[in-house]
OpenMM code with the backbone's topology and positions (N, CA, C; nanometers):
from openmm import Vec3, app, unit

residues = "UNK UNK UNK UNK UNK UNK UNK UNK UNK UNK UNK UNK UNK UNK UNK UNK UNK UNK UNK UNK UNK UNK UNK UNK UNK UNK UNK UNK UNK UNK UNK UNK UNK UNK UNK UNK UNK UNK UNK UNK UNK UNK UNK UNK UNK UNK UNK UNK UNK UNK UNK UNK UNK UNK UNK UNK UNK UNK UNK UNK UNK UNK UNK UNK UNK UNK UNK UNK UNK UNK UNK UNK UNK UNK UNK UNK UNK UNK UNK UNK UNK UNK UNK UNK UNK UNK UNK UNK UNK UNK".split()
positions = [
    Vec3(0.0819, -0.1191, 0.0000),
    Vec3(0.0000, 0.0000, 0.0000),
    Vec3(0.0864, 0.1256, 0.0000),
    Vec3(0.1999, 0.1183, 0.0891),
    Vec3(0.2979, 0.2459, 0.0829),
    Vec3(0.3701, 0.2489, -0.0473),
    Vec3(0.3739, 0.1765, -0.1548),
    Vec3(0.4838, 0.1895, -0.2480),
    Vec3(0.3267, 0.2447, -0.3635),
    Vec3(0.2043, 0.1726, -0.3414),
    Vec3(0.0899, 0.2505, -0.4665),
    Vec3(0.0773, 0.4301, -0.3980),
    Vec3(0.0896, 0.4674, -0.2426),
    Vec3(0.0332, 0.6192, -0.2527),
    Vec3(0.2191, 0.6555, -0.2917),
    Vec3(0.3122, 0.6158, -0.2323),
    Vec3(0.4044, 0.6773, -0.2833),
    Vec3(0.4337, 0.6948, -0.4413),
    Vec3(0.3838, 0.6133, -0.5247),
    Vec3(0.4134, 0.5619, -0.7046),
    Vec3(0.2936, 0.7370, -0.7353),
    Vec3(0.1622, 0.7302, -0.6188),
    Vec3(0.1046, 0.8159, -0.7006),
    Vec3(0.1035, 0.9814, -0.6299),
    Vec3(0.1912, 0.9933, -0.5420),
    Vec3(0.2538, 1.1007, -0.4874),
    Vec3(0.3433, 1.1429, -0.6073),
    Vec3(0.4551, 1.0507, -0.6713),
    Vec3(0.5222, 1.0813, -0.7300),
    Vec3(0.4666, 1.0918, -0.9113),
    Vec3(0.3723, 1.0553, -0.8990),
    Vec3(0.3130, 1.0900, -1.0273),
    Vec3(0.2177, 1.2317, -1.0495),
    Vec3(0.1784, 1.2923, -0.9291),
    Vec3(0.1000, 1.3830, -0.8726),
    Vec3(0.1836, 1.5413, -0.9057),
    Vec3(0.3548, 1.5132, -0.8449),
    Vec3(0.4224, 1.5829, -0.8324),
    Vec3(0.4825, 1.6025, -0.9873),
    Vec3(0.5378, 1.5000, -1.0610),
    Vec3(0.5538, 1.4858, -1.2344),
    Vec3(0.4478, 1.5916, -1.2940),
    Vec3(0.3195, 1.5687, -1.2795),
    Vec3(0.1923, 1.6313, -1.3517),
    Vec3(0.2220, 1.7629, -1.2929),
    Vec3(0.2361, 1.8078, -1.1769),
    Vec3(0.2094, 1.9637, -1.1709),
    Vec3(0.3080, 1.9963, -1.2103),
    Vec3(0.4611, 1.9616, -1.2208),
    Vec3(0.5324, 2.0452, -1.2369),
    Vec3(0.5619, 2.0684, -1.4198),
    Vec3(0.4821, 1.9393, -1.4632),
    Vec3(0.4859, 1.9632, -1.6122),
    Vec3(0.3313, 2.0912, -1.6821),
    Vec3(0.2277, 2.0711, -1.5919),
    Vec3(0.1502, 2.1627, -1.6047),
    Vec3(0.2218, 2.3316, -1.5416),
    Vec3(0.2413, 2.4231, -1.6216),
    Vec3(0.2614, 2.5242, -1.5709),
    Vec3(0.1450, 2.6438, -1.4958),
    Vec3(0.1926, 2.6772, -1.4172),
    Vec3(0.1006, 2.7840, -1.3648),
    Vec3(-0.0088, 2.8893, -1.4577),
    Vec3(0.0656, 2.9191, -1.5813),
    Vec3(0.0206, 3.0023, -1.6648),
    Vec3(-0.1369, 2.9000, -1.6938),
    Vec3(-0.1334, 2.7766, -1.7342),
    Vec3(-0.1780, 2.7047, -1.8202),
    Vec3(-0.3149, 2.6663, -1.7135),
    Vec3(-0.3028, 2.7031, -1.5771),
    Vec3(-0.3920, 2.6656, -1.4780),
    Vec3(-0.4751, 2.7576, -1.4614),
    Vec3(-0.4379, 2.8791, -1.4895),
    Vec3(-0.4598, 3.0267, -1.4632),
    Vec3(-0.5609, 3.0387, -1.5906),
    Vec3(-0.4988, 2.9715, -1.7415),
    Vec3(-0.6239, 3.0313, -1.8583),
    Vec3(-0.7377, 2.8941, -1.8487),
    Vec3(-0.7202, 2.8042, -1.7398),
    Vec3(-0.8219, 2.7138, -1.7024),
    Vec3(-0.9368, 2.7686, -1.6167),
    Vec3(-0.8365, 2.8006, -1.5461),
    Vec3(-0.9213, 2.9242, -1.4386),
    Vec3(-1.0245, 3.0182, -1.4959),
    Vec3(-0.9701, 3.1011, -1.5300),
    Vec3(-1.0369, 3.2040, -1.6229),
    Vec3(-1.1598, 3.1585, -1.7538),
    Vec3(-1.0826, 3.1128, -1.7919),
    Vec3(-1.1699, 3.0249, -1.9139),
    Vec3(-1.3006, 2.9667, -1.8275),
    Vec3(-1.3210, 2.9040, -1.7093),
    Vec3(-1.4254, 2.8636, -1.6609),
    Vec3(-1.5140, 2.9692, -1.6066),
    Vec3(-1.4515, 3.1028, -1.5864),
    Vec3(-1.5264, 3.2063, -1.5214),
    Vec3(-1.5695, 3.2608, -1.6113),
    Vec3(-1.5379, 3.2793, -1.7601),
    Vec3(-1.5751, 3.3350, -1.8698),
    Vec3(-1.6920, 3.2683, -1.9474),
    Vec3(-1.6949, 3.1523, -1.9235),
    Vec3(-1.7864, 3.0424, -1.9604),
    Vec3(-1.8679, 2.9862, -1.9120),
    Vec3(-1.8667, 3.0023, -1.7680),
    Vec3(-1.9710, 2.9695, -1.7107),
    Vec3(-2.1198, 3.0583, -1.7073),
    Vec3(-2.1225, 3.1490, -1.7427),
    Vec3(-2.2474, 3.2600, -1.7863),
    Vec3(-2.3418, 3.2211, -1.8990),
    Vec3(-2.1878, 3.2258, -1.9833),
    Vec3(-2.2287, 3.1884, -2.1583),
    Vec3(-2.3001, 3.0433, -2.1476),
    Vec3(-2.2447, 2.9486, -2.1295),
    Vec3(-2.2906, 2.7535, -2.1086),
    Vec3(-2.4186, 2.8361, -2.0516),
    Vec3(-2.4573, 2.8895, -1.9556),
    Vec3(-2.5949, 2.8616, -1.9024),
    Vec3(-2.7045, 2.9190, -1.9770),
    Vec3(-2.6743, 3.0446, -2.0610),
    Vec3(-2.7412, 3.1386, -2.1471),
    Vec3(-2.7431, 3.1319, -2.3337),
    Vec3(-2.6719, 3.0965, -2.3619),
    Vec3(-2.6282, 3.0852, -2.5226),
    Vec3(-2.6253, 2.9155, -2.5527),
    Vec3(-2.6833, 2.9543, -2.7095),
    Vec3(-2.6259, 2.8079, -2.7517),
    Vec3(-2.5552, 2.7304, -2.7617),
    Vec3(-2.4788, 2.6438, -2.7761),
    Vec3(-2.3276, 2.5795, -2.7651),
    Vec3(-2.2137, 2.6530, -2.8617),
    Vec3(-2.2842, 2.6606, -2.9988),
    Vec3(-2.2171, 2.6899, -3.0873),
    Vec3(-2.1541, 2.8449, -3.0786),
    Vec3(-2.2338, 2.9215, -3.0202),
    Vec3(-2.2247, 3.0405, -2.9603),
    Vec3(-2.0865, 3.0790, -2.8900),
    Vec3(-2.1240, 2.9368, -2.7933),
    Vec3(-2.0241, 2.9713, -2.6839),
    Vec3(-1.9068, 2.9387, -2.7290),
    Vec3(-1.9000, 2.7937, -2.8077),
    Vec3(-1.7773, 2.7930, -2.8496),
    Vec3(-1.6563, 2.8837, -2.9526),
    Vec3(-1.7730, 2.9583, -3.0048),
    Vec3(-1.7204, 3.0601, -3.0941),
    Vec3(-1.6727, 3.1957, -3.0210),
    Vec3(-1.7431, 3.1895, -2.9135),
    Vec3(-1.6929, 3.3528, -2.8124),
    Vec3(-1.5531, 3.2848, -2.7363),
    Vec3(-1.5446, 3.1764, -2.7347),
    Vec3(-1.4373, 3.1572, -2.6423),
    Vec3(-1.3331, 3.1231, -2.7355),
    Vec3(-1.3403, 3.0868, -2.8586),
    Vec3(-1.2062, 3.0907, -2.9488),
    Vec3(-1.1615, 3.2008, -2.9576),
    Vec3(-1.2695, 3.2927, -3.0218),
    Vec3(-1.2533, 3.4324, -3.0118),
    Vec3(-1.1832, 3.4845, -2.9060),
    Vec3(-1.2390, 3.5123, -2.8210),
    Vec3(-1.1655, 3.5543, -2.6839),
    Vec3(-1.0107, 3.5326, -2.6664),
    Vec3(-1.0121, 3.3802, -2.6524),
    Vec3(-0.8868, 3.3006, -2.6141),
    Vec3(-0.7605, 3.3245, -2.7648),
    Vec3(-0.8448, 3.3439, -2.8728),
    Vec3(-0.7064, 3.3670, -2.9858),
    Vec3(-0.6758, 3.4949, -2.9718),
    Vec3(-0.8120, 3.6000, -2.9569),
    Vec3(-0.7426, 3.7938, -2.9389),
    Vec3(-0.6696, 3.7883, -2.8154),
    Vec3(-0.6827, 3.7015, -2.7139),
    Vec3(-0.5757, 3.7423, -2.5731),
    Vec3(-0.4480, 3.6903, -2.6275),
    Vec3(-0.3934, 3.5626, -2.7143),
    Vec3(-0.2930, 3.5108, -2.7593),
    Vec3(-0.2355, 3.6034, -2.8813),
    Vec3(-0.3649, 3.6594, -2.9347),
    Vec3(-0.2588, 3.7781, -3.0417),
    Vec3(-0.2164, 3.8828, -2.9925),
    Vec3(-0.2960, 3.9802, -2.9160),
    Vec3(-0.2298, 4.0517, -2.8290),
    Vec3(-0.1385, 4.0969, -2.7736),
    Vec3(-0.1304, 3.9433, -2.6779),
    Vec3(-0.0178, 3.9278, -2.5907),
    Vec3(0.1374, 3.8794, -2.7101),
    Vec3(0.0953, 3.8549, -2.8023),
    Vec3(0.2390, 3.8313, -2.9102),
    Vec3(0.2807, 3.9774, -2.9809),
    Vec3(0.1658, 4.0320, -3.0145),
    Vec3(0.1688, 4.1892, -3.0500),
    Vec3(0.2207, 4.2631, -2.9537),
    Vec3(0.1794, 4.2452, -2.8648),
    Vec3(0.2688, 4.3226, -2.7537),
    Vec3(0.3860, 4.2969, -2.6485),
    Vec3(0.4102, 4.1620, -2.6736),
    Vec3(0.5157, 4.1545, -2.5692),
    Vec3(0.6088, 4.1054, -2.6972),
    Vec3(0.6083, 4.0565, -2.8406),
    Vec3(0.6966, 4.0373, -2.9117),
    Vec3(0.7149, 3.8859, -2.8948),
    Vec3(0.6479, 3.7746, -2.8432),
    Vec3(0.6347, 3.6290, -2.8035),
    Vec3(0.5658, 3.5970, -2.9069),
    Vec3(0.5570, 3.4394, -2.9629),
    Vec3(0.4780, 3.3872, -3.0553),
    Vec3(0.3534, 3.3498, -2.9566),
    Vec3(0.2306, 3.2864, -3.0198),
    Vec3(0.0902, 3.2951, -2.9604),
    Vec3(0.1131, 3.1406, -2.9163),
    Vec3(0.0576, 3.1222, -2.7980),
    Vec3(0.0545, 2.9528, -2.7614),
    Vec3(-0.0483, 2.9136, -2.8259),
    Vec3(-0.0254, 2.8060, -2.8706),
    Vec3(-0.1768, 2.7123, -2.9067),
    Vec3(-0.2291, 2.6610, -2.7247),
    Vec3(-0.1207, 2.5683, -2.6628),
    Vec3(-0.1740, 2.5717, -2.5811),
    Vec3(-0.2414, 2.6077, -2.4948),
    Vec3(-0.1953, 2.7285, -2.4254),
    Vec3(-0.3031, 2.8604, -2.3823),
    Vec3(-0.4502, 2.8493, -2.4416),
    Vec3(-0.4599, 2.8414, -2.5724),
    Vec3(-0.5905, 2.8665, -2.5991),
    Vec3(-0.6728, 2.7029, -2.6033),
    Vec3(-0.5718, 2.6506, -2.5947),
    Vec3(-0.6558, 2.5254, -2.5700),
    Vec3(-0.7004, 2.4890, -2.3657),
    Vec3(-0.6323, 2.5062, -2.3491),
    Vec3(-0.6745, 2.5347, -2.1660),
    Vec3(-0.7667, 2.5998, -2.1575),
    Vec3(-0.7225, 2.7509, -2.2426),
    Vec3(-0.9032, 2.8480, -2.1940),
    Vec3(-1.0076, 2.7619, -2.2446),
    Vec3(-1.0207, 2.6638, -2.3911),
    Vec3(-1.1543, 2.6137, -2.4209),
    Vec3(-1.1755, 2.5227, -2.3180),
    Vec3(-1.0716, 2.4411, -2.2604),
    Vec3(-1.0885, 2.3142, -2.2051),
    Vec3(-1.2194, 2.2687, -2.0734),
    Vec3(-1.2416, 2.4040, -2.0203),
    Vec3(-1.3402, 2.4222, -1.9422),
    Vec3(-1.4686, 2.4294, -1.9966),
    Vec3(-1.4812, 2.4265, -2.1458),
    Vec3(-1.6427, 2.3990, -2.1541),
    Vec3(-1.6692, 2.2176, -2.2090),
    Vec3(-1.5694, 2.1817, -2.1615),
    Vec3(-1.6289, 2.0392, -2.1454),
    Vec3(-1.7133, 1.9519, -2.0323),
    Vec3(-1.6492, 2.0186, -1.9345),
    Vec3(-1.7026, 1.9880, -1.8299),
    Vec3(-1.8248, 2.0169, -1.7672),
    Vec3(-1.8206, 2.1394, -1.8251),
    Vec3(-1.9357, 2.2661, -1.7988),
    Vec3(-2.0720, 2.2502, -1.8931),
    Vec3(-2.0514, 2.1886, -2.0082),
    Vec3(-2.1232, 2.1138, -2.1062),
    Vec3(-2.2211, 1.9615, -2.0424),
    Vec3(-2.1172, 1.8565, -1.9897),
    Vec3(-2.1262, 1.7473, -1.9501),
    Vec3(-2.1966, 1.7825, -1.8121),
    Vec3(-2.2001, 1.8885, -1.7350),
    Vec3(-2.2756, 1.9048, -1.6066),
    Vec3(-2.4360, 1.9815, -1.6935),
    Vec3(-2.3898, 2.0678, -1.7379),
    Vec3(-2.5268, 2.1278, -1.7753),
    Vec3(-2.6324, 1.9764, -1.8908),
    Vec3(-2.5687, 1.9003, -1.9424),
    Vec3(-2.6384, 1.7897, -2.0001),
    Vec3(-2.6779, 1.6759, -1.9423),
    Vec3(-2.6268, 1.6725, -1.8451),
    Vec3(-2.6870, 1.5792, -1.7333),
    Vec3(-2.7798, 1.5106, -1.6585),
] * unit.nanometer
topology = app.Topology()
chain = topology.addChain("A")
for resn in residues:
    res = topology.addResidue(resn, chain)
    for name in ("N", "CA", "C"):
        topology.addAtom(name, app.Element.getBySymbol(name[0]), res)
């Protein structure tokens, strides 16, 4: 039993430190931005305000700080209307 919580302590610790803070933060956000829209708008709606959203904050931020745009980033901000989808269909 001590070598399965230790195997998944140490797998716990692998995952966060490969997830970066940034990437938790447009999870974060992305769910606060989306959670309004999922309850009020159609799907298609929503998914289109949050590409939107999530690609002008990634051009932006390359326009202005001189960085290329993450894909990832904008895939974290969508990643929260899955869940948010799967609760509201329930």
């Amino acid at each position: 039993m001590k070598k399965i919580i230790n195997l998944l302590q140490n797998l716990f610790v692998k995952i966060s430190k490969s997830l970066r803070q940034d990437y938790l933060l447009h999870f974060l956000f992305g769910t606060f931005i989306a959670l309004p829209m999922v309850v009020y708008l159609p799907m298609y709606q929503v998914i289109c305000f949050m590409f939107f959203i999530a690609a002008g904050k990634e051009i932006a931020w390359a326009y202005t700080f001189k960085i290329p745009p993450s894909i990832k980033d904008i895939i974290f901000t969508l990643l929260p209307l899955i869940p948010l989808y799967i609760v509201k269909y329930i």
